[in-house]
C-alpha positions as semicolon CSV with decimal commas, in nm:
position;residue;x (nm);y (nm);z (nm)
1;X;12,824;11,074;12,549
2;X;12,822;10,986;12,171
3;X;12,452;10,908;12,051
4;X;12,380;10,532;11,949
5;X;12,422;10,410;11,652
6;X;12,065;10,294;11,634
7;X;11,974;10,644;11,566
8;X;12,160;10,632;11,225
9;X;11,896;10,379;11,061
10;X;11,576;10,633;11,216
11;X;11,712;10,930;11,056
12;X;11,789;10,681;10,725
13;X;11,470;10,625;10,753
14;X;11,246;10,928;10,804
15;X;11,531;11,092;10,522
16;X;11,449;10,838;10,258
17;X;11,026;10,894;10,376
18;X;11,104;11,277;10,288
19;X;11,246;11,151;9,944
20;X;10,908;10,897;9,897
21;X;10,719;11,239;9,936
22;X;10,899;11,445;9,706
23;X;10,910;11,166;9,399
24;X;10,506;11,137;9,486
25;X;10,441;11,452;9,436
26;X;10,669;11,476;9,134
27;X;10,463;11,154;8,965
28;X;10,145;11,329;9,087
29;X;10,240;11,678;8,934
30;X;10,329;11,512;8,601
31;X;10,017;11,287;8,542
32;X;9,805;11,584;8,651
33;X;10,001;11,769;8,359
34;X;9,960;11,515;8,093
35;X;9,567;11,524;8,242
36;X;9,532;11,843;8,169
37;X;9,464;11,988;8,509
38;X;9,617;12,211;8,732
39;X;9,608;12,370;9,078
40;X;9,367;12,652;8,907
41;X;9,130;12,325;8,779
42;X;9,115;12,108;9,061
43;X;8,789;12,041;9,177
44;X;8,764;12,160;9,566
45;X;8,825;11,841;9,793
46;X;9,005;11,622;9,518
47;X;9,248;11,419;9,629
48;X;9,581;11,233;9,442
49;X;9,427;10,900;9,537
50;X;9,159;11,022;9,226
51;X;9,458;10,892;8,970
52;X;9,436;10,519;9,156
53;X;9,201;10,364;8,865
54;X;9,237;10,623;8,518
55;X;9,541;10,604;8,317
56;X;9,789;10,761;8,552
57;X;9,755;10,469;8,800
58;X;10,124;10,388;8,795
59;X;10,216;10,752;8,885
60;X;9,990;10,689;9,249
61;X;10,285;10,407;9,349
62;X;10,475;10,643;9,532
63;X;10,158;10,749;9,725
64;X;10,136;10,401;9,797
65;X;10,456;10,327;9,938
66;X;10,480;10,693;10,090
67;X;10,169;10,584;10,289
68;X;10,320;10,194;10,359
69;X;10,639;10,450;10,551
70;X;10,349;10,617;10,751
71;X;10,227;10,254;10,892
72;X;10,509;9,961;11,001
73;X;10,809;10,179;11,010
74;X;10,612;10,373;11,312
75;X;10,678;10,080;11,534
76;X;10,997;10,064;11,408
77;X;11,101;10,419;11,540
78;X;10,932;10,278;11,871
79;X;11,147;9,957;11,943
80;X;11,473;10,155;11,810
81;X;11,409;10,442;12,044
82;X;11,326;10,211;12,306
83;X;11,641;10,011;12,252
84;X;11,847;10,360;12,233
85;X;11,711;10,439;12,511
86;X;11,786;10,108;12,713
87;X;12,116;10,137;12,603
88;X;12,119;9,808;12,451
89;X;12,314;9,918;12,135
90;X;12,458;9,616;12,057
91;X;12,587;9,519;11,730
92;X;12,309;9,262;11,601
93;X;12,030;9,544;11,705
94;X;12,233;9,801;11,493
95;X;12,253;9,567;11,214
96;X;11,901;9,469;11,213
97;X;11,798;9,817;11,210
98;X;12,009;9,884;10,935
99;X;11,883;9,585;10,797
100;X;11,524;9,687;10,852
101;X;11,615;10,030;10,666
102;X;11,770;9,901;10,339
103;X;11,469;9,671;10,289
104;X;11,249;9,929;10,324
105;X;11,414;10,106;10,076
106;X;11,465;9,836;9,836
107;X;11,090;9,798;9,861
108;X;10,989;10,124;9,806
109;X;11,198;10,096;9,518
110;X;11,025;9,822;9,342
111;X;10,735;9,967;9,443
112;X;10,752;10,284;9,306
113;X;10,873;10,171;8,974
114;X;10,761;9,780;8,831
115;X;10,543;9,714;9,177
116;X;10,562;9,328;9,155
117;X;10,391;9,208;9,431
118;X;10,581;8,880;9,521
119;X;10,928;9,137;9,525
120;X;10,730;9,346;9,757
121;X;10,582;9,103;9,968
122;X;10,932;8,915;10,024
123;X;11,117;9,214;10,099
124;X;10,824;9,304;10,316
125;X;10,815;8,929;10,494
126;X;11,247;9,015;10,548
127;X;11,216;9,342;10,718
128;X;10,912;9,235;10,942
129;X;11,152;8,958;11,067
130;X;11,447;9,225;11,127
131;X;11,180;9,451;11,346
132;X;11,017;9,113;11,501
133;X;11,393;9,024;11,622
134;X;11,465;9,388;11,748
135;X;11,102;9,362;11,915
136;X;11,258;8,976;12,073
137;X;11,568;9,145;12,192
138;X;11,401;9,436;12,378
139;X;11,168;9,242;12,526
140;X;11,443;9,024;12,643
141;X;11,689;9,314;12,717
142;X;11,367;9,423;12,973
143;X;11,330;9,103;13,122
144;X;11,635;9,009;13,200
């Protein structure tokens, strides 16, 4: 049996989370550079979240939208699995998951580079719907 094509937009997903991580802890390496610290200077227990109010502020917006991936998207992986798992595949669920994906990304985009809220907060409003109406149509899919 061929696996669903909902599980396309979960490993989208937890790929582009891996590439969140990787650009934080580039921005983190280079503002700790132009700081002047290093791993030999940091203070036992600091922790990245230290650059949120000094000068390297912008560099901590890919911690911030690395950590937004940790929260929503969980349920996400839930209510695609679940609908994987139900076998109830069908087009619009693919779509919206895919739809759910590239929104995510677009916002972790803006994010991580002119963080406007308004951009973020629409594109976070659009992919809430696209998981609200995956959430409708399992719940549907179960009673029915």
């Amino acid at each position: 049996m061929p696996p669903s094509p909902l599980l396309g937009p979960v490993v989208a997903l937890v790929a582009w989370s891996l590439v969140m991580l990787v650009w934080t802890a580039v921005a983190r390496r280079g503002a700790f550079k132009r700081m002047g610290v290093s791993l030999r200077t940091i203070p036992a227990g600091s922790r990245g979240n230290a650059l949120d109010n000094g000068p390297e502020a912008k560099a901590q917006w890919k911690a911030h939208n690395y950590n937004h991936l940790m929260e929503q998207p969980t349920i996400f992986y839930a209510i695609v699995l679940a609908l994987a798992v139900m076998g109830f595949d069908h087009h619009i669920n693919v779509l919206l998951a895919w739809g759910y994906v590239g929104l995510r990304i677009i916002h972790s985009i803006v994010q991580a580079t002119i963080n406007i809220v308004a951009i973020r907060l629409s594109l976070f409003a659009l992919s809430t719907l696209c998981l609200a109406a995956l959430t409708i149509h399992a719940a549907m899919y179960l009673w029915h």
